[in-house]
C-alpha positions in Angstrom: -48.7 55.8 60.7 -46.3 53.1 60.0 -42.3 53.5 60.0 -40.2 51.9 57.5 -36.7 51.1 57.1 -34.8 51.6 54.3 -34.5 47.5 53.9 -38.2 47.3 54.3 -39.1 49.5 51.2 -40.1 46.4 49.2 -43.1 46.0 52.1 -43.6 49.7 51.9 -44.3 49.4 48.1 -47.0 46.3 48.2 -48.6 47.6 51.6 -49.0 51.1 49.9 -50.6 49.6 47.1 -53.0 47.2 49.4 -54.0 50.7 51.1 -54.8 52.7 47.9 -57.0 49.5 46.7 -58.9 49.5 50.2 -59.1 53.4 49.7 -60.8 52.7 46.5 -63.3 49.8 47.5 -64.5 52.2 50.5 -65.3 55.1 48.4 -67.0 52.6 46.1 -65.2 53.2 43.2 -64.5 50.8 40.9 -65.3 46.8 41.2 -64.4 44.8 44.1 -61.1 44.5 45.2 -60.8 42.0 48.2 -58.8 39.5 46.4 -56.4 41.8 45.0 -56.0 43.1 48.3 -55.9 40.1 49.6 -53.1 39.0 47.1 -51.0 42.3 47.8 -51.5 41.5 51.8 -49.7 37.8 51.5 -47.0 39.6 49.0 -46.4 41.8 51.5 -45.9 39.2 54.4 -43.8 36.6 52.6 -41.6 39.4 51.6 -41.3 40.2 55.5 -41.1 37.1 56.7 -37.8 36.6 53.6 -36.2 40.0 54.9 -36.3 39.7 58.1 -35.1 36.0 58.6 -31.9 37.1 56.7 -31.1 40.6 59.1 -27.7 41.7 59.0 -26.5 42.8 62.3 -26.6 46.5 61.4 -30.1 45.8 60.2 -31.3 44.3 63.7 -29.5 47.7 65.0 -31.8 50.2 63.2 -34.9 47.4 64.1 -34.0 47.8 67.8 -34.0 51.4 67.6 -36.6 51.4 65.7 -38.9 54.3 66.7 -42.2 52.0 66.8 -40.8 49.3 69.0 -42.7 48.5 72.7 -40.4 50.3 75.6 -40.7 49.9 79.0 -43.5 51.6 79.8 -45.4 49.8 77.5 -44.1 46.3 78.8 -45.2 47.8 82.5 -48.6 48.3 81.6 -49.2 45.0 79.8 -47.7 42.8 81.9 -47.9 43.9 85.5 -50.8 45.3 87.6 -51.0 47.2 90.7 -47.9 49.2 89.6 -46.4 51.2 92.1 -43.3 53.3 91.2 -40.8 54.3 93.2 -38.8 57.8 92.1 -35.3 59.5 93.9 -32.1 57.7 94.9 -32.5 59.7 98.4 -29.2 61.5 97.4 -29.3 63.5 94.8 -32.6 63.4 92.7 -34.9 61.9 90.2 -33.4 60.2 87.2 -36.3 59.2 85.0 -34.4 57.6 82.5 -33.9 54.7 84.8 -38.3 53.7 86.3 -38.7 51.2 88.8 -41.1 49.9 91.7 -43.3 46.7 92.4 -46.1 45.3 91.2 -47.6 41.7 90.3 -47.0 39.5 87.8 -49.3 37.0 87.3 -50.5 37.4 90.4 -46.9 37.6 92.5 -44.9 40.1 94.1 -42.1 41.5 92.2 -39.4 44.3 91.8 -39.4 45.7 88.5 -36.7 47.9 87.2 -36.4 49.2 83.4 -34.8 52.1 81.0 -36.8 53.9 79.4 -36.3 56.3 75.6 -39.5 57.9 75.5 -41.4 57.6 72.4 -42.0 61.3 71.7 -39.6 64.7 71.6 -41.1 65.6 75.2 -41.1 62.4 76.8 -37.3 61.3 75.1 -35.9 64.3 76.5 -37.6 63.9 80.1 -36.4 60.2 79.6 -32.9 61.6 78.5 -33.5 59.5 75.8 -32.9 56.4 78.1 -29.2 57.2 78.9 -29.2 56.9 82.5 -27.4 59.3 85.0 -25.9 58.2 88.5 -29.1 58.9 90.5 -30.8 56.0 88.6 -28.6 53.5 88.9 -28.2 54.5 93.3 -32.3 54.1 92.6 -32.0 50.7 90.6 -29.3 50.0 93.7 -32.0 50.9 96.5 -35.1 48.8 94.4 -33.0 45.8 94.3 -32.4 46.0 98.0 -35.5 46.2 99.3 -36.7 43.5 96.9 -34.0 41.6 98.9 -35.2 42.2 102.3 -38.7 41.7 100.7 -37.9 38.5 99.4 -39.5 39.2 96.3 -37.9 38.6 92.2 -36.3 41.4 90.6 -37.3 42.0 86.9 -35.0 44.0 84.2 -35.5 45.5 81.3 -33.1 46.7 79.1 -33.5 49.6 76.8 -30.2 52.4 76.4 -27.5 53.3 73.7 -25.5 53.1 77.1 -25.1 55.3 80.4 -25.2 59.4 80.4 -21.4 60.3 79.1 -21.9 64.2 79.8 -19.8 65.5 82.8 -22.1 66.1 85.4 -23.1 62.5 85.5 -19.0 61.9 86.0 -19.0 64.8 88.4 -21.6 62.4 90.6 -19.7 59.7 90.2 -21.1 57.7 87.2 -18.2 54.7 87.2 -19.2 54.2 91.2 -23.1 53.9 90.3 -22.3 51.1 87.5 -20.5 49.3 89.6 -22.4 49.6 92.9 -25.4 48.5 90.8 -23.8 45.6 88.9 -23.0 44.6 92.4 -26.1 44.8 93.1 -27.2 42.4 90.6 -25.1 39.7 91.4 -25.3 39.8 95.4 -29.7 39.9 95.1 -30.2 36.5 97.5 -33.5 36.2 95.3 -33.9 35.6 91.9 -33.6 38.3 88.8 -34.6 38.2 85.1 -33.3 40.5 82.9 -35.0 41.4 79.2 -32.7 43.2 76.4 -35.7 44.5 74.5 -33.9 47.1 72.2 -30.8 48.2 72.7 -28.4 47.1 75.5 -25.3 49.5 75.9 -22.2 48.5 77.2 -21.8 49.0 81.2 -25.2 51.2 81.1 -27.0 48.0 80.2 -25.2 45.4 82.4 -25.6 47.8 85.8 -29.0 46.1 85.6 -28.9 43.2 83.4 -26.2 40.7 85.2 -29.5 38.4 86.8 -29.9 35.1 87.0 -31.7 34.5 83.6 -30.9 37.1 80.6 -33.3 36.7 77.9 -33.1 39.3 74.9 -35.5 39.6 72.0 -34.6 38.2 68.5 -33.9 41.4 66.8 -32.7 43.2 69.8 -28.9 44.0 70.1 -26.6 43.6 73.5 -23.0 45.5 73.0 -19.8 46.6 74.7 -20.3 49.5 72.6 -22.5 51.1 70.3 -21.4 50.0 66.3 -21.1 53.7 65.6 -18.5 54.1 68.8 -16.7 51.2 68.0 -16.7 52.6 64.1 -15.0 55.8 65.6 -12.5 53.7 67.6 -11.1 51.2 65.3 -11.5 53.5 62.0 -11.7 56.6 63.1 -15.3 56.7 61.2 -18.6 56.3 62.2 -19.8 55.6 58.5 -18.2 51.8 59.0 -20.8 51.3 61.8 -21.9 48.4 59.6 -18.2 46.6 59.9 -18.5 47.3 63.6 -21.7 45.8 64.0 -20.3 42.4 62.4 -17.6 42.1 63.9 -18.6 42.8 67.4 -21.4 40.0 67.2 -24.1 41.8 69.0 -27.2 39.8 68.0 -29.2 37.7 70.5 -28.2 34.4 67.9 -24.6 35.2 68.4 -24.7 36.0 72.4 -26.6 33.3 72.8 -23.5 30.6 71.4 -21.4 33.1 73.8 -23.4 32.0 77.1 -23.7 35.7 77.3 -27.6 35.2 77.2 -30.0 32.3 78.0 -32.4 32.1 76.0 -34.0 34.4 72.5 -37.4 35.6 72.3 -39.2 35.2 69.0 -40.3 38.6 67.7 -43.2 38.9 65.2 -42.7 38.6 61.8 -41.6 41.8 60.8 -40.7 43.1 64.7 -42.1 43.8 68.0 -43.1 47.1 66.5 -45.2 45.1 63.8 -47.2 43.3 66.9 -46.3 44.9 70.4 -49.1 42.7 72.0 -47.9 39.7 70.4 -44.2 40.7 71.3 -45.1 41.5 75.1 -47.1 38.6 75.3 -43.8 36.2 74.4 -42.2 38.2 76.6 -44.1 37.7 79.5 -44.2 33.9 79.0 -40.4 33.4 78.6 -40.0 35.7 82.1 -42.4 33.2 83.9 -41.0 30.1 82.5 -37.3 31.5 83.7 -38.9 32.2 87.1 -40.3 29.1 87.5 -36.6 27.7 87.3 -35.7 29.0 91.1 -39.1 27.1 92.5 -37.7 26.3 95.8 -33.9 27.5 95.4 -32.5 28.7 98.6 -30.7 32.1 98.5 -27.1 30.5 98.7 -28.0 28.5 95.9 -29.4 31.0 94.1 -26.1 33.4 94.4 -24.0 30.8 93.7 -25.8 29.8 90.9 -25.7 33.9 89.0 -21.9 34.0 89.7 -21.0 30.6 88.1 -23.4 31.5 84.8 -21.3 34.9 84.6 -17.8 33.6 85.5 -18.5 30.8 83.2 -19.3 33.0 80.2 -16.7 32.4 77.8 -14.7 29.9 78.8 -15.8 26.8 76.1 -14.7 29.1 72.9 
């Protein structure tokens, strides 16, 4: 069944009525309906296409958390085969909000690393609803170096409100794990792609996102903090999350002037939870064509390369 937003209820309304006319033309009641149907259908998509081409930034908030959206997993499966995941940081434990392992992509080797929510109760809890703990980034830390003695590309995908806060994750030594695995990033002698494709979280997102190529999805949001933290912050309330999210400028379109990101990935109309295929699909092209960029980059070139896109972030405003 499909989710709506609250800004969406003007598709909910004609795509409600669409479904009570095919309910009707089923049972055989009444005359036929397939134009009126058809009528209510293009309604419907015009108004999505006008909604969603003027998004607000706390609008392409709630449309990256949206509850339908593709997550990693689901990226996994479509877009790499002989999967093999990895688990364990071989120090402490398992952190499952942080999967990883290697596979093929296209046909090549690669290191694939991503955060995963969960799409269910069960699965966001195991997941701890993508918010990962020390042990995943030391795991992230431990993928990216063998992908280094392996030669082989390192893959990101971005999906968390931001790292665990709770104090067992300090206890472990949370701050230490970001920055080991930022480090990570930037030191990898082969090359790295990162995908924001909901929500990317302050220093929980860039532990796994500084690559050599950062794409991000249209309607997918990259922040320092979340709009609701920075709410609490600035105004001491949460209920001005919509300020925050303006005035932080956390869409891909904004980024993107930054230098912050390289490149936006066209969403369907309506989101990657309209057309998860079509989304993943996209996806999967933009990560080849970035790939396709270090064709015969040495290592030096290629570390040199990361550090002057990051150190250079910023400095034309």
């Amino acid at each position: 069944m499909r989710s709506y937003l609250d800004f969406e209820k003007p598709v909910a309304e004609l795509e409600a009525k669409a479904d009570e006319l095919r309910a009707l033309e089923a049972k055989g009641e009444g005359y036929a309906l397939s134009e009126e149907i058809g009528k209510l259908d293009a309604k419907a998509n015009q108004a999505l296409k006008e909604i969603y081409a003027a998004l607000t930034p706390w609008q392409k908030t709630l449309v990256a958390r949206h509850p339908q959206r593709p997550h990693f997993k689901d990226y996994c499966a479509a877009l790499f085969s002989e999967f093999t995941p990895l688990a364990g940081d071989r120090a402490f434990g398992e952190d499952e909000a942080i999967m990883g392992g290697f596979g093929r992509f296209r046909g090549e080797a690669v290191c694939i690393v991503g955060q995963e929510k969960g799409d269910s109760t069960e699965t966001r809890i195991r997941h701890n609803f993508g918010m990962p703990k020390p042990e995943g980034y030391r795991k992230a830390v431990r993928l990216m170096e063998m992908a280094g003695r392996f030669g082989l590309p390192v893959l990101s995908f971005i999906d968390t409100a931001g790292a665990y806060p709770g104090i067992e994750a300090e206890e472990r030594g949370q701050a230490e794990a970001i920055a080991r695995s930022t480090e990570a990033c930037l030191g990898l002698r082969t090359p790295s792609v990162a995908l924001v494709i909901g929500e990317g979280g302050s220093g929980g997102a860039i532990a796994i996102a500084a690559a050599s190529r950062v794409l991000m999805l249209e309607h997918a949001i990259y922040s320092v903090i979340s709009p609701e933290g920075a709410a609490s912050i600035l105004w001491r309330d949460t209920k001005r999350a919509q300020d925050a999210a303006t005035g932080m400028k956390i869409t891909a379109q904004d980024l993107l002037k930054f230098g912050v990101i390289d490149r936006i990935i066209s969403e369907p109309a309506g989101g990657a939870h309209r057309d998860p295929q079509m989304a993943m699909v996209r996806a999967g092209d933009a990560i080849a064509s970035a790939l396709s960029d270090f064709s015969g980059v040495g290592a030096d070139d290629i570390v040199s390369r990361r550090a002057e896109k990051f150190l250079a972030i910023g400095r034309a405003i």
